[in-house]
Structures are given as structure tokens and as C-alpha cells.
C-alpha positions as CSV (number, residue, x, y, z in Angstrom):
1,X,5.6,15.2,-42.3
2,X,2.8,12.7,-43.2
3,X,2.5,9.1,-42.1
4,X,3.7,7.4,-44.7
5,X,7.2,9.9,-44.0
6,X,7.4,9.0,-40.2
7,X,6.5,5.1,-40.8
8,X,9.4,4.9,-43.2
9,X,12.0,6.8,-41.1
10,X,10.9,4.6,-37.8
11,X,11.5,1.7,-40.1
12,X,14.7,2.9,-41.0
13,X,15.4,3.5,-36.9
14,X,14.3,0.1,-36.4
15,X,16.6,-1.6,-39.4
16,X,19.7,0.0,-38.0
17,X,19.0,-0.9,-34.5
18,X,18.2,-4.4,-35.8
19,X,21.8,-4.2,-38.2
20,X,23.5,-3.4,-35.0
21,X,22.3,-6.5,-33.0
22,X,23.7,-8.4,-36.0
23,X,26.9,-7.3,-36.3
24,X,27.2,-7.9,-32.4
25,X,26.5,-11.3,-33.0
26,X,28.3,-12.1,-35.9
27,X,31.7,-10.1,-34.2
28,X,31.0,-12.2,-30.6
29,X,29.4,-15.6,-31.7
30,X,30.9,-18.7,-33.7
31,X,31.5,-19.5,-36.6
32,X,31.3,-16.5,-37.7
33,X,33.3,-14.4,-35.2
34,X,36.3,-17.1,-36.8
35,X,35.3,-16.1,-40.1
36,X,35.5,-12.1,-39.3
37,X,39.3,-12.7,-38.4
38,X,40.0,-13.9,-41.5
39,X,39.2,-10.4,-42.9
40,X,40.9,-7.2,-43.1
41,X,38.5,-3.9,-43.6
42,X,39.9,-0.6,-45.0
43,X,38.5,2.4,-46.0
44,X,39.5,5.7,-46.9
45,X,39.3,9.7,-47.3
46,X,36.8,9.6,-50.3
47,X,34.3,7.1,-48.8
48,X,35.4,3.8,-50.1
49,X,35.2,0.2,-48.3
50,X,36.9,-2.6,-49.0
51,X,37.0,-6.2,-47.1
52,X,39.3,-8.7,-48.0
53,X,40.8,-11.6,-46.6
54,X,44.6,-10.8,-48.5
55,X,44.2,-8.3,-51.2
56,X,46.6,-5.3,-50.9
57,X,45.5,-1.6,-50.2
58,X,44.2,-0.5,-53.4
59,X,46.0,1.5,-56.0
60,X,45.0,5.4,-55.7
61,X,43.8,5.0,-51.6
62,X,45.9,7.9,-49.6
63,X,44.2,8.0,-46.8
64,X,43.7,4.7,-45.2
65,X,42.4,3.2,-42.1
66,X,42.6,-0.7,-41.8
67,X,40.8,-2.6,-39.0
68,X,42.1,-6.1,-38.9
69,X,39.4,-8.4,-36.4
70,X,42.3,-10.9,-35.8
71,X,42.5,-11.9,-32.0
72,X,40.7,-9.6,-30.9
73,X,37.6,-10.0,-28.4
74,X,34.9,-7.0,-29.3
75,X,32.2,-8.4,-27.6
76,X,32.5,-5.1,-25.5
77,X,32.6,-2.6,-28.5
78,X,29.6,-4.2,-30.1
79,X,27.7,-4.6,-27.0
80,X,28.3,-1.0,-27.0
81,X,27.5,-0.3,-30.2
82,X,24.1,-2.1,-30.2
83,X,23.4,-0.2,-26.7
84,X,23.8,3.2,-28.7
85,X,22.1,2.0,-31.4
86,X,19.2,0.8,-29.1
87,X,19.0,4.1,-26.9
88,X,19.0,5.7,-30.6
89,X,16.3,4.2,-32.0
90,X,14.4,4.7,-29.2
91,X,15.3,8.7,-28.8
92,X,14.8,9.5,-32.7
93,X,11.0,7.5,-32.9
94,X,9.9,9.7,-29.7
95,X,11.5,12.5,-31.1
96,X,9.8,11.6,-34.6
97,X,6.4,10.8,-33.1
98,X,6.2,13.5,-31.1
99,X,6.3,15.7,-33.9
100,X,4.2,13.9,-35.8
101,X,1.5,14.1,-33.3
102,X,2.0,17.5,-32.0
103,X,-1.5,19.7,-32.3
104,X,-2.8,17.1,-33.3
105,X,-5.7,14.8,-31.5
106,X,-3.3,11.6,-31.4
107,X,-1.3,13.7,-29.0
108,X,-4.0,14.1,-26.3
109,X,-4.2,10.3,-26.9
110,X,-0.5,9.3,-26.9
111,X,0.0,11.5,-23.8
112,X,-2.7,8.9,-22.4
113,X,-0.7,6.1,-23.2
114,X,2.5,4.0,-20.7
115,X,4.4,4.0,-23.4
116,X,4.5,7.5,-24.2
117,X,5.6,8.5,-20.7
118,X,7.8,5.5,-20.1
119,X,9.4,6.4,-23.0
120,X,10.3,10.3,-22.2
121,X,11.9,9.3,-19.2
122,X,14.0,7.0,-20.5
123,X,15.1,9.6,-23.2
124,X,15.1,12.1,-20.7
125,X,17.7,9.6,-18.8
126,X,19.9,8.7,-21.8
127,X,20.3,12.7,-22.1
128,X,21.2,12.8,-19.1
129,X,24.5,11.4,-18.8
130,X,22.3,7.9,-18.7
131,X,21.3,8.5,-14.8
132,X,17.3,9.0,-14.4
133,X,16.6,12.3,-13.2
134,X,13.2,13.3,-12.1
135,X,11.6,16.7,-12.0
136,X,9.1,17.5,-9.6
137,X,6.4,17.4,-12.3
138,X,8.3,13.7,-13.7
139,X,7.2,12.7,-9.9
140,X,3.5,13.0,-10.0
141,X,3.4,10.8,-13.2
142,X,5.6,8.1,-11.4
143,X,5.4,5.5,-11.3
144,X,5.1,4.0,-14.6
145,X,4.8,0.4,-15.7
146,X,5.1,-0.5,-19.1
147,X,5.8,-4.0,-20.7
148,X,6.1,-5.5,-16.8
149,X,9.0,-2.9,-16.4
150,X,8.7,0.2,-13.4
151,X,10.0,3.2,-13.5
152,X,9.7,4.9,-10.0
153,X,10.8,7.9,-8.0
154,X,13.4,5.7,-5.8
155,X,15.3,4.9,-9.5
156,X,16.2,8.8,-9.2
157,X,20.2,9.3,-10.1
158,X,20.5,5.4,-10.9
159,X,22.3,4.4,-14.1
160,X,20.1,3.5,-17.0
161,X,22.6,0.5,-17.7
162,X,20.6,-3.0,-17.9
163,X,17.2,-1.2,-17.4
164,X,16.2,-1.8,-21.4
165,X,17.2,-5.5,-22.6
166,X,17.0,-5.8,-26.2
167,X,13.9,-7.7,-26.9
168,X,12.1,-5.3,-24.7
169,X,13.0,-2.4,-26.6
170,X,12.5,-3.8,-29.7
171,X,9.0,-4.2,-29.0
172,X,8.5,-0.2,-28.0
173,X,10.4,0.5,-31.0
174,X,7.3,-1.6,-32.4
175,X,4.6,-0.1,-30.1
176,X,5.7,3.1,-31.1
177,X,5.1,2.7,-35.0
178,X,1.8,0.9,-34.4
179,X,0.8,4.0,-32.9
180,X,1.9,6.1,-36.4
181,X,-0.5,3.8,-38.5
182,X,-3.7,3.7,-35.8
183,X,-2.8,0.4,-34.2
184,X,-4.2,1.7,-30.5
185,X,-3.8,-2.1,-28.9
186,X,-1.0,-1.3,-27.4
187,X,-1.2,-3.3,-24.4
């Protein structure tokens, strides 16, 4: 995988985290949470979409499922939705990175960086049933600052829930591909 590759599939990470946080606020946030509930959305067995404030099931469609956004609050589904998306993004760019830099001299360099290790532990956390969970060798790197955030030993079995806002992870998601093209001020 060159850099070109890994730029444009953490760009792609990044659009879909960034998709996520607006369908969150166009389902939770006026007018167009009102608008959304004039809608009906179906789609069926062979891939098809269709949103429409009246028009019938299409002619042919077997296989239906219809999601009707009338009265319905889901500011908690989309906050969830844009917390997967988040912890995502975040997992698949390390994972991506990683790779990228592997036996490589950037590695030896982006082991040197907060980021990096701030970073594993938080994926190491999400994989974890979303608790932090420190190994004995996760303890002599701790504790880790990054972005005026701490990670520390006493945050050991906590939930990972609130650590991350959005704004803060959309900038390691950023961090993280100026890294890929030789950006080093990561500060």
C-alpha cells in the first residue's frame, strides 16, 4: 500500500465519520428533524432505496423494510451511530497507518509520537468491551497526554464513554493523515 492508497482510504474513514455527524444532526436538530418526518425510507432485498414523502412501495419490491421518522426522537440512535462511526474511524486509520509504517523508519518515528500511543489505547479500550484495560507494559508508557487529554493508570476498567468528544477526535483523525503525507507538526 503506497501513500497515495492510505491517504485516500483515511479520507474515506474521515468522510463517513463526518456523514455520520450529519445525519445526527439533521435526525435531532430543527428544521430539518421536521422535514425528516415528512419522509418515509424503504429499501429492499436487491439493494434499492427509495425516500418519499407519499409514493407507494414500488412495483416489483418483495422484500421490504420501511422506516417512517414520524414521532420519533432518535437523538439516541444517532448519537450512537456517530459514536461507532467515531471509534471507527479512529480504529481503521491506526490500523491503516500502522501498516503503512511497519518496517519502515516512520514507525520508529510514530512510535515517538502522543498520538500514536494515545491512540492504541483507546483502540485497545474500544476492543475491549469499551473499558480501558492496561497491561503491565501499557503502564510504563502511562500516562499519556495528548490534545490536553490524559490517559492514566487510575482510568484502568473505566468506561471509554465521554472520553473522546467529537471535535477532539476529528482532529486525530487529522493528526493521523498529516502523519501519512510528512506533516511531523503534530503538536
Amino acid at each position: 500500500m503506497n501513500q497515495t492508497e492510505v491517504r485516500l482510504r483515511l479520507m474515506k474513514l474521515r468522510e463517513i465519520f463526518d456523514l455520520s455527524v450529519g445525519a445526527y444532526a439533521l435526525l435531532t436538530e430543527e428544521p430539518a428533524r421536521s422535514e425528516l418526518s415528512k419522509y418515509t425510507v424503504r429499501y429492499n432485498d436487491l439493494g434499492a432505496f427509495q425516500a418519499t414523502k407519499s409514493d407507494p412501495t414500488p412495483e416489483g419490491w418483495r422484500l421490504t423494510y420501511q422506516i417512517q421518522f414520524r414521532d420519533a426522537d432518535y437523538r439516541q440512535a444517532a448519537q450512537a451511530l456517530v459514536e461507532r462511526s467515531k471509534r471507527q474511524a479512529i480504529i481503521e486509520s491506526f490500523a491503516l497507518i500502522r501498516e503503512y509504517s511497519k518496517d519502515t523508519p516512520a514507525w520508529a518515528e510514530m512510535s515517538q509520537e502522543a498520538w500514536f500511543y494515545f491512540t492504541m489505547f483507546y483502540r485497545n479500550a474500544v476492543a475491549h468491551n469499551g473499558r480501558w484495560q492496561f497491561s503491565a507494559k501499557d503502564r510504563a508508557k502511562l500516562p499519556i497526554t495528548f490534545m490536553n487529554i490524559r490517559i492514566e493508570e487510575s482510568m484502568d476498567g473505566e468506561s471509554i464513554d465521554g472520553f473522546l468528544n467529537l471535535w477532539k477526535a476529528r482532529q486525530l483523525l487529522a493528526k493521523m493523515e498529516r502523519f501519512v503525507i510528512g506533516d511531523r507538526n503534530l503538536t
